[in-house]
C-alpha positions as CSV (number, residue, x, y, z in Angstrom):
1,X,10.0,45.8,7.4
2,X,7.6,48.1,9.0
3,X,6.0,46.1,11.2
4,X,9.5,44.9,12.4
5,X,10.9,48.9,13.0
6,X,6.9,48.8,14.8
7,X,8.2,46.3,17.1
8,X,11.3,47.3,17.9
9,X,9.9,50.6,18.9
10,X,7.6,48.9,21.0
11,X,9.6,46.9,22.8
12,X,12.3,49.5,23.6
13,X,8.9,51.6,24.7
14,X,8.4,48.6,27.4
15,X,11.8,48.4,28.2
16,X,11.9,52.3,28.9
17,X,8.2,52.1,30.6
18,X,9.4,49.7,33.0
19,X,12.9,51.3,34.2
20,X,10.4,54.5,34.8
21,X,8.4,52.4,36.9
22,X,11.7,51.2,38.5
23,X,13.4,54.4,39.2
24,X,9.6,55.6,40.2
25,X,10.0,53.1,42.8
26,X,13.5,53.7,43.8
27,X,12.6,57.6,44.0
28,X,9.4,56.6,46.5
29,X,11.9,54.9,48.8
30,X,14.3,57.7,49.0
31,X,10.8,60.0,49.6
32,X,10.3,57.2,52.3
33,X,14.0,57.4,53.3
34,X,13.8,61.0,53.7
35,X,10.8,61.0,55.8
36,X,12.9,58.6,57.9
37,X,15.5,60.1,57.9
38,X,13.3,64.0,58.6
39,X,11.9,62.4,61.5
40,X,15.2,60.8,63.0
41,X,16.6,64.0,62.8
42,X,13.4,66.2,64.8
43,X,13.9,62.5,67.1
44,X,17.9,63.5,67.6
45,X,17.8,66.8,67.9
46,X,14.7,66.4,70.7
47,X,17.1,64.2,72.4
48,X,20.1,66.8,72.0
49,X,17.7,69.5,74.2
50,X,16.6,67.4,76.6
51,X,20.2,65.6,77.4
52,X,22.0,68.7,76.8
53,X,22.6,69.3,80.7
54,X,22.9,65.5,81.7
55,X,25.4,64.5,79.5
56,X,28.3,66.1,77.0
57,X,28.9,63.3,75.8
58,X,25.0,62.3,74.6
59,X,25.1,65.9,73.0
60,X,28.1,65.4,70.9
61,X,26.9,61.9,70.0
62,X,23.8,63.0,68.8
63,X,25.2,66.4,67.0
64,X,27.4,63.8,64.9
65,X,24.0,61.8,64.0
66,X,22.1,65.3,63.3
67,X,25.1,65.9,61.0
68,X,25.4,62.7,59.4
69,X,21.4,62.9,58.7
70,X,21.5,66.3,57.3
71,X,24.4,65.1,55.3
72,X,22.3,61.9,54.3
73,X,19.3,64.2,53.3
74,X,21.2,66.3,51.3
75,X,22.7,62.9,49.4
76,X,19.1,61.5,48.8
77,X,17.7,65.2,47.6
78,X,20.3,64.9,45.6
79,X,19.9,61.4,44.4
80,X,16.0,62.2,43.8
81,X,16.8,65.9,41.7
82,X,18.7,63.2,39.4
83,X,15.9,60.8,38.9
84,X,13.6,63.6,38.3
85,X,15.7,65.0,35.7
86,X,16.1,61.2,34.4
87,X,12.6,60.6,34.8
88,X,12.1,63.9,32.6
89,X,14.3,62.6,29.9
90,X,12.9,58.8,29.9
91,X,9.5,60.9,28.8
92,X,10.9,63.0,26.4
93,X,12.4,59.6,24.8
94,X,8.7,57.6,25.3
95,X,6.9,61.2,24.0
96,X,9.5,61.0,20.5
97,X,9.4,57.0,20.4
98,X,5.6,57.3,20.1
99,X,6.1,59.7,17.8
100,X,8.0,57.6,15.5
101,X,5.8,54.9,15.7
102,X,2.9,57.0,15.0
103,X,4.7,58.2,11.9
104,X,5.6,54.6,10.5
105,X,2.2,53.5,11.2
106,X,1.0,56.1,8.9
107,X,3.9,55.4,6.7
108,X,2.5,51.9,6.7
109,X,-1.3,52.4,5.8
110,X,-0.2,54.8,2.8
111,X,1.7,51.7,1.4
112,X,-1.0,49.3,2.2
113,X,-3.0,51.3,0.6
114,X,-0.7,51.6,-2.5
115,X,0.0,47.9,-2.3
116,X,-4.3,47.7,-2.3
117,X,-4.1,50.0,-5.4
118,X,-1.9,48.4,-7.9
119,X,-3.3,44.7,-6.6
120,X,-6.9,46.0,-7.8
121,X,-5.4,47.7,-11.0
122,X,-3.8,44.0,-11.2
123,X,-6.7,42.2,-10.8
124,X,-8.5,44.4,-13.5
125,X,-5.8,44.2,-15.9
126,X,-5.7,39.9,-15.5
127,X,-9.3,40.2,-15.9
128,X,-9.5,42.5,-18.9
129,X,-6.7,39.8,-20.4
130,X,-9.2,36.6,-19.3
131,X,-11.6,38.3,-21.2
132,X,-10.3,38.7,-24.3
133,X,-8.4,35.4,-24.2
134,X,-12.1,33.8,-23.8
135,X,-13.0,35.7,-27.1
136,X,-10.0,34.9,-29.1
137,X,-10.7,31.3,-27.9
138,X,-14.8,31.5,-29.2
139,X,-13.7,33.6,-32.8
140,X,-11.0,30.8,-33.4
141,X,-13.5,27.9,-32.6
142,X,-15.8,29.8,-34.6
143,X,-13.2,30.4,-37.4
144,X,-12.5,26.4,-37.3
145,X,-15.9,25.8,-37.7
146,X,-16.2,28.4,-40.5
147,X,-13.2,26.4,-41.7
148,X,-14.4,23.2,-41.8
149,X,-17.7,24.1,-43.7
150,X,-15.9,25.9,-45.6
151,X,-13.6,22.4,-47.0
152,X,-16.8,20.2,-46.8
153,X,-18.5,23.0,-49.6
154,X,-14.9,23.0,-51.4
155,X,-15.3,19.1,-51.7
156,X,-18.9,19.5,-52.7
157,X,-18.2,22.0,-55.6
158,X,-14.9,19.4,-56.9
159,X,-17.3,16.9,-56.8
160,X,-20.0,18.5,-58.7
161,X,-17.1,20.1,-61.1
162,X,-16.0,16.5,-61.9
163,X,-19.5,15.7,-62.5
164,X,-20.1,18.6,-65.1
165,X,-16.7,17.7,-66.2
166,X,-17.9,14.1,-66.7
167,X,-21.1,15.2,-68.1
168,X,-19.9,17.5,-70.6
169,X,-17.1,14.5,-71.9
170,X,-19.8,12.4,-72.5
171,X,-21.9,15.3,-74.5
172,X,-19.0,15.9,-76.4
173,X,-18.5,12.3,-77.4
174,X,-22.4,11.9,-77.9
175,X,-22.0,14.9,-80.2
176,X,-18.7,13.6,-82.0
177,X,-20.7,10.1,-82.6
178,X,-23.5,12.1,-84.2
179,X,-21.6,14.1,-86.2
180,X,-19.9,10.9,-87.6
181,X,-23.0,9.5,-88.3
């Protein structure tokens, strides 16, 4: 989810970068406009002094052009004072953007390093688990063991009880025979 916000906020950081570098490019042709423009007007008013007794006419003509260039200048300083000021603001957006993904960034390292944390605590608890599940296993193999020897000496000792058992029966008839002798 992070890294999603991450891109997002990098992509919108293109997107602004490159209409910067667009109205950067737009604001160098009105600079080149207005040099134009500066020079078309020294160009018109040198022709307004030097026609100025040939031809009434000529000067009007070329006052109207003088005018219409100061009025274009005017237009394009104006025009440029704007994409200054919205140049100015696209930075103040890139400057806070960065910002934000700065913070996220850091927001997502102190949960990977979380995540790192309880996945090691994890691993140690499965581990611990393992452990003791192999030691149950070897005390209940060892139990059955135990178990079994134990039956094999149970069946030993009825065996040697039915013996004695068998043994004293025939001592006790062997003493009942001698007594009725």
């Amino acid at each position: 989810d992070y890294e999603q916000q991450i891109d997002k906020i990098k992509n919108d950081l293109l997107i602004k970068t490159k209409e910067i570098f667009d109205k950067q490019t737009h604001i160098n042709q009105l600079e080149q406009n207005l040099i134009d423009k500066t020079a078309e007007v020294a160009q018109l008013n040198e022709t307004l002094e030097t026609d100025l007794v040939k031809n009434q006419h000529r000067e009007k003509f070329a006052e109207d052009h003088a005018t219409k260039a100061l009025s274009d200048i005017k237009i394009l300083q104006r025009e440029l004072r704007h994409l200054s000021e919205s140049l100015v603001e696209r930075e103040r957006t890139n400057k806070t953007l960065n910002e934000q993904i700065q913070q996220l960034t850091n927001e997502f390292r102190l949960k990977h390093d979380e995540f790192q944390q309880i996945q090691k605590s994890l691993n140690k608890q499965l581990t611990i688990k393992q452990e003791q599940i192999i030691r149950y296993d070897q005390n209940l193999h060892e139990t059955e063991i135990k178990c079994k020897y134990a039956k094999e000496e149970c069946l030993i000792q009825e065996k040697e009880i039915v013996r004695l058992n068998n043994l004293q029966d025939e001592q006790t008839n062997k003493i009942k025979i001698l007594q009725q002798d």
